[in-house]
C-alpha positions, 0 to 999 in steps of 0.5 A: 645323351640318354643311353640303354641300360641292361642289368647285369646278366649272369647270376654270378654277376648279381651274386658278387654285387651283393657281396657273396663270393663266387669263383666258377670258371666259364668252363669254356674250352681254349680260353684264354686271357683277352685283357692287354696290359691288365696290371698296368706294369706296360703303362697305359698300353691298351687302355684309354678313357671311355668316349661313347659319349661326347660328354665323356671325358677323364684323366687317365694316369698311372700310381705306384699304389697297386694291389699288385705289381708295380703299377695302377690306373689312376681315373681323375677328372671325370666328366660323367660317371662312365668316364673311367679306364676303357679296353676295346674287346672288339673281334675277341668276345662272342655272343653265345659265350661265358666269360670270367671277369676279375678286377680290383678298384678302390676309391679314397675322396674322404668326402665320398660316401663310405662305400660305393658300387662301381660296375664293369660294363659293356658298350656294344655300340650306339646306346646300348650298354650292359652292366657285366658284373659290379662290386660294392667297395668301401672307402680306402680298400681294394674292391674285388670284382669277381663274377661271371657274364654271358653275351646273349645269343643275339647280341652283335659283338662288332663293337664291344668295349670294356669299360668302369665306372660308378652308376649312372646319372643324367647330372653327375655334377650337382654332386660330384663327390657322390657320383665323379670320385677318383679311383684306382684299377688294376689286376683287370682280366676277362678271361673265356673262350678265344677269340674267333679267327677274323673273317675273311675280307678277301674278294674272291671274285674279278671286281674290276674287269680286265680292259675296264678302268672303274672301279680303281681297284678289286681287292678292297673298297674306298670311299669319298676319294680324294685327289691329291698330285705330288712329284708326278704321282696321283695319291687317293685317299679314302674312307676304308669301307673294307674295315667293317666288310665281313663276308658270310663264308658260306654265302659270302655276303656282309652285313650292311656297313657300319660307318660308326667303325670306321677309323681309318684312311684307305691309300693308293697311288698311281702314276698312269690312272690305270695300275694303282699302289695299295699303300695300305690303311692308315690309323688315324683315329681310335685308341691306337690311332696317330690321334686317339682324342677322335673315334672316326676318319672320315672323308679324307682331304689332302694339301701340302705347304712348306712350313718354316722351311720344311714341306709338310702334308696334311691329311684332314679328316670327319671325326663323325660328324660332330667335327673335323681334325688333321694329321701332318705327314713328312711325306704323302706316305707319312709317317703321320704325327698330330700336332693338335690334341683336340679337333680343329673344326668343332662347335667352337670353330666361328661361324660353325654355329648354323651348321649340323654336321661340322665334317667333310673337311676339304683343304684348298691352297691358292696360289698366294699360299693362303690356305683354306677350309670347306666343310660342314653339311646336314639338316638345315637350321629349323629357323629358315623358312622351309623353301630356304631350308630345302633350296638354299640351306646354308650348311657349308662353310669355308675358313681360312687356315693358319700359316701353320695349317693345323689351326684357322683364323677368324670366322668361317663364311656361309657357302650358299650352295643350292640343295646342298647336303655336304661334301664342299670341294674346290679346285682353282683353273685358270683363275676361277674357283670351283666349288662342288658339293653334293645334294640333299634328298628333301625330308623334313630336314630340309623343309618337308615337301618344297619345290625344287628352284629351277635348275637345281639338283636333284637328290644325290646329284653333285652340283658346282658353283664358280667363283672369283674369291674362295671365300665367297660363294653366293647362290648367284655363283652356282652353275649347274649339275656336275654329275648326276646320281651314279645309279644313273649310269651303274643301275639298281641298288647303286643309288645314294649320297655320293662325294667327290673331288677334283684335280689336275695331272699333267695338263688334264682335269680328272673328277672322282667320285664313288659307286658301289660298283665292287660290292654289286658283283660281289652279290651279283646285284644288291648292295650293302653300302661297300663303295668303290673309287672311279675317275673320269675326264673332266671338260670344260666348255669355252666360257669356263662351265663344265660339261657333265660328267658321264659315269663309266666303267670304261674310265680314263685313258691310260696317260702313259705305259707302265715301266717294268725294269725296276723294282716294284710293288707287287701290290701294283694291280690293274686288275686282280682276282682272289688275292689281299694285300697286308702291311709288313715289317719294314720299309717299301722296296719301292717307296723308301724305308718310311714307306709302309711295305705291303705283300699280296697275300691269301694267294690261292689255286687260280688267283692273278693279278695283272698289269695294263699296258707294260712296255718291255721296249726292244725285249725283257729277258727274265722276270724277278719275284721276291716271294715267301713260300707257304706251301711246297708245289706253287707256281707263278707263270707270266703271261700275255695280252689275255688270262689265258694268252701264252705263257712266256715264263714261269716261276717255280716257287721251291724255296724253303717255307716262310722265307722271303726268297728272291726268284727269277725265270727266263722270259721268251718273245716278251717285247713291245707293249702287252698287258701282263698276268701272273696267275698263281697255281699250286695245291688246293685249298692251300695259301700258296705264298706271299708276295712282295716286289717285282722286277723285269730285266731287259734282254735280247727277246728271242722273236720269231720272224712273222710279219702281221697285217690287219684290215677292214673290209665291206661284203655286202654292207657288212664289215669284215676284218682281215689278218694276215700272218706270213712266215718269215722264219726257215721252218715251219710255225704254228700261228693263232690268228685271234679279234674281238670277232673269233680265232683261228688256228692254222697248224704247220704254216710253212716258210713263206706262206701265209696264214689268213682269216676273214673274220665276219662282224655281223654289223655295218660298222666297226670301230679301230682296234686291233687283232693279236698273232700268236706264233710258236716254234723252234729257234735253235732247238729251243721252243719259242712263242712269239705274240704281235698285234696288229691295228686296224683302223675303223670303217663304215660300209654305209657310206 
């Protein structure tokens, strides 16, 4: 790979190149010292072998020959003449700044030449790479590098990586002791301006509206969700389109995503499709991932076996899209190790040699325990004819994997799924094999201008196939259009490449897919490429086939209520608005002690969050928060059915500042099933607190006597629904009669009577639904307010 070279910036830089001394300071204010572990006295940590290109590739180990300390790098091995000792500066350097950079290096090969310049450069990213600052060393003494940089006004500083190395050559091997010598480093320090504060990723705005199930979450984005189903649990794994989104703070908008920054998988749970866990982010690849050999994590898939007696989780992963690897977890939470040292799916995998993009990794175990693979994906092999390349370009593959399911056996089979692009996934019903993928866009990749076969998918359409055996998949076995291209149901700016995945949770199929949905409402209409998770409902018709998926915000039904007398993670949202979530030391109060622990933070004046369909049962007494506060003056009020609905109990967060603190309110007239809010109140513009579980404890709910009613009436061809509130208490209440059609208040209703509205709908028809009674009053000299819904069954007063 041929990459951009910038010679080096700052005259300091060129000054030292050529021998001369220079020890100006950047003359920065606040700076501050960016290297970890630059004299190698904690190992290795921070450092790992430059990999900016695949050909890149060297031995990094550590020698007691230091020119300080204890200790030194020693670079053996090299590949090319990049291939030395590298530290991610990403998020620490800025454009527009000045930075010191010392160093000392020194090679020994006798057979080298006498003196050899080596170079401190930067990788900014794709092909971009600048020489910072170089020094001439002779044979067998310690080189100094000692010179000054600027990061150019322009440059883009997401990616920035500090690297050593010797000049470049296209073919450092026809004389590796002039380009490819072993070498020493140590004393390395870059020294400037601090490093900026983060960019807030917070989500200011109600991503998921309440009553809506799609998106799956509002506080973050997720891509590419994987299903997987264990111990009556649904987990979704994804693609972490939130690593690389960086709000403007003014206008609130990020740049575009960069997919080549993005290392880590996305987990959130849920037992009832609605009210869904964050678990968090886990590293899987770069430096400090659980497998640093890969620089992405893409395209998560999921499965389970027991291996030699122990039950395992394997999370397979895209590594760009040169190849695939996994990570085994001792539950679907991890902890996650690797057992591998090098990709699984790769040029070398059989099979693979017809396919570009050796990624997408599916797992599929059948019920024999034999375990498979699908993948692959991209442009077409040039050598089929183009009508082949466009409508069946043969760029999915399928193996078998090992007992161990982290290696494979014998050769991977052609899956001939018509237009295919990537994104192979199977699922097995009632005996068949259900293969869907998603469709190419046409281009010269796959043919140029060709005509679509009938029947064929569309660009960005996700097709299927069925099938008697997982490992064959002939073009005969296709079957249709799954799933047509979401900007079909989501609008403008919607559009793209889409990926999927399918499984069953208690008797029902269910279909995920992306759409950046989140990222539209961010911007009120554009998109900068930040998906978001959905689920439907899939069906099948009587012969097998299945009927095409209809894209929604709806989403699926709630399959159970949400149980709150128990301790439970406050990062558990049906909807939110204006909070983040982070990990902490320890184990999940939840979870288990090797469960990640995650808070809801950057809690601000007028932020909640909210849970669908909680069934206190015959009454909850109080309510449990365990909660660090940040600022003296919060406020946590439980409230009802609406944002605004009653309050029914509320926390006063008064407790000494940054300690975890567990505090509880008394609950009135909480019973029956409700969706709960808490909004969060204190000090403007102040964090407020953080927030870590809840719990509820059931008690004796204080009710005020009303009896409720709700009916649909016809006047004159129009519906009208009618609610009734009669007053079954000794004393006067005050009652809010509220619908989807308007509220009214009736003050003062007396013992005995009633309070009544007929609400006018304007049309000929109404659905079922139902209508909410608020009653507040006095029991006992306390002030009680007491919620009731009461359904109405659907009428048309056409006929």
């Amino acid at each position: 790979m041929t990459r951009r070279r910038v010679g080096a910036i700052a005259t300091a830089g060129a000054m030292v190149a050529a021998g001369l001394a220079v020890t100006a300071a950047p003359g920065q204010a606040a700076e501050t010292e960016l290297i970890v572990n630059g004299g190698f006295e904690n190992g290795l940590d921070g450092w790992f072998v430059n990999n900016g290109n695949a050909t890149d590739g060297a031995t990094l180990s550590l020698t007691t020959d230091a020119h300080a300390g204890s200790s030194a790098a020693l670079v053996t091995d090299r590949q090319t003449t990049g291939s030395g000792p590298m530290q991610d500066l990403s998020g620490k350097v800025q454009a527009g700044k000045t930075y010191a950079l010392t160093a000392r290096i020194k090679y020994e090969n006798p057979e080298s030449p006498a003196t050899k310049e080596f170079f401190a450069t930067m990788h900014y990213g794709g092909g971009t790479y600048t020489n910072l600052v170089s020094v001439t060393a002779t044979r067998g003494q310690w080189a100094h590098f000692n010179g000054q940089f600027t990061i150019p006004a322009g440059q883009n500083v997401t990616m920035a990586r500090l690297f050593f190395e010797t000049p470049w050559t296209s073919d450092p091997s026809a004389n590796p002791n002039l380009h490819l010598m072993d070498f020493k480093l140590d004393a390395v320090s870059v020294v400037g301006a601090a490093p900026p504060p983060p960019p807030s990723r917070t989500i200011e705005v109600v991503g998921k509206l309440p009553g809506e199930h799609n998106p799956l979450i509002g506080h973050k984005f997720g891509a590419d969700g994987y299903g997987f189903v264990h111990d009556g649990r649904v987990y979704m794994y994804m693609t972490n389109d939130t690593q690389g989104y960086q709000p403007d703070p003014v206008t609130g908008i990020s740049p575009g995503i960069n997919y080549g920054h993005i290392n880590q998988i996305t987990l959130i749970s849920t037992t009832d499709m609605v009210n869904w866990t964050d678990h968090g982010e886990i590293q899987v690849a770069g430096p400090n991932g659980v497998a640093p050999f890969t620089g992405n994590s893409w395209a998560p898939g999921m499965a389970k076996k027991v291996v030699n007696g122990e039950e395992k989780f394997f999370l397979y992963y895209a590594n760009g899209g040169g190849s695939s690897n996994v990570i085994t977890g001792a539950s679907p939470l991890g902890p996650w190790t690797s057992e591998r040292t090098s990709t699984l799916i790769d040029g070398r995998t059989p099979g693979s040699e017809g396919v570009a993009w050796k990624f997408d990794p599916a797992p599929l175990t059948d019920d024999d325990g034999e375990a498979y693979l699908y993948y692959g994906g991209g442009p077409a092999s040039t050598s089929m004819p183009p009508a082949e390349r466009f409508n069946n370009p043969k760029n999915l593959r399928v193996i078998k994997l090992g007992d161990d399911m982290v290696s494979t056996e014998g050769t991977s089979a052609v899956v001939d799924a018509p237009v295919a692009f990537e994104a192979a996934q199977v699922f097995k019903r009632e005996g068949k094999y259900y293969l869907s993928y998603s469709s190419h866009f046409g281009g010269n990749d796959f043919g140029g201008n060709q005509t679509r076969l009938p029947g064929y998918p569309e660009g960005g359409q996700i097709g299927y196939m069925i099938s008697d055996d997982p490992m064959s998949w002939s073009k005969e076995t296709y079957a249709g259009v799954l799933f047509p291209n979401q900007s079909q149901f989501f609008g403008s700016g919607t559009g793209g490449n889409n990926h999927q995945s399918a499984f069953e949770y208690e008797g029902k199929y269910y279909f995920t897919y992306h759409a950046p949905t989140l990222n539209k409402r961010i911007t009120g209409n554009n998109t900068q490429g930040y998906r978001s998770p959905h689920i439907q409902e899939l069906a099948f018709n009587p012969d097998g086939t299945i009927q095409q998926v209809v894209g929604t915000y709806a989403g699926v039904e709630q399959v159970r209520d949400f149980d709150p007398f128990r301790v439970f993670e406050a990062e558990t949202f049906g909807w939110s608005k204006g909070i983040a979530t982070a990990k902490i030391d320890g184990g999940s109060p939840q979870f288990g002690a090797t469960a990640p622990n995650l808070v809801v933070r950057d809690i601000d004046n007028g932020d909640w969050t909210a849970l669908s369909s909680v069934n206190f049962g015959e009454g909850a007494g109080s309510v449990t928060a365990k909660v660090r506060p940040l600022v003296a003056g919060g406020k946590i009020e439980v409230r009802l059915d609406e944002l605004t609905g009653p309050v029914v109990g509320t926390i006063q967060v008064d407790a000494p500042l940054g300690e975890w603190t567990e505090l509880s309110a008394q609950l009135d007239g909480v019973s029956g099933v409700h969706d709960v809010y808490f909004t969060y109140s204190g000090p403007q513009g102040e964090d407020l607190f953080e927030l870590d579980t809840w719990a509820f404890e059931a008690g004796s709910a204080t009710v005020l006597p009303v009896e409720v009613s709700a009916q649909v009436r016809c006047v004159a061809g129009k519906a009208y629904v009618a609610v009734q509130a009669r007053n079954a208490h000794d004393a006067p209440l005050d009652i809010v009669l509220r619908t989807a059609y308007g509220e009214r208040s009736v003050m003062s209703v007396a013992p005995g009577a009633n309070a009544f509205q007929q609400f006018a709908t304007r049309t000929g028809a109404v659905e079922a639904g139902s209508a909410t009674v608020r009653a507040s009053g006095s029991i006992d000299g306390r002030d009680v307010t007491s919620l009731f819904t009461a359904d109405y069954s659907g009428l048309n007063c056409a006929g």
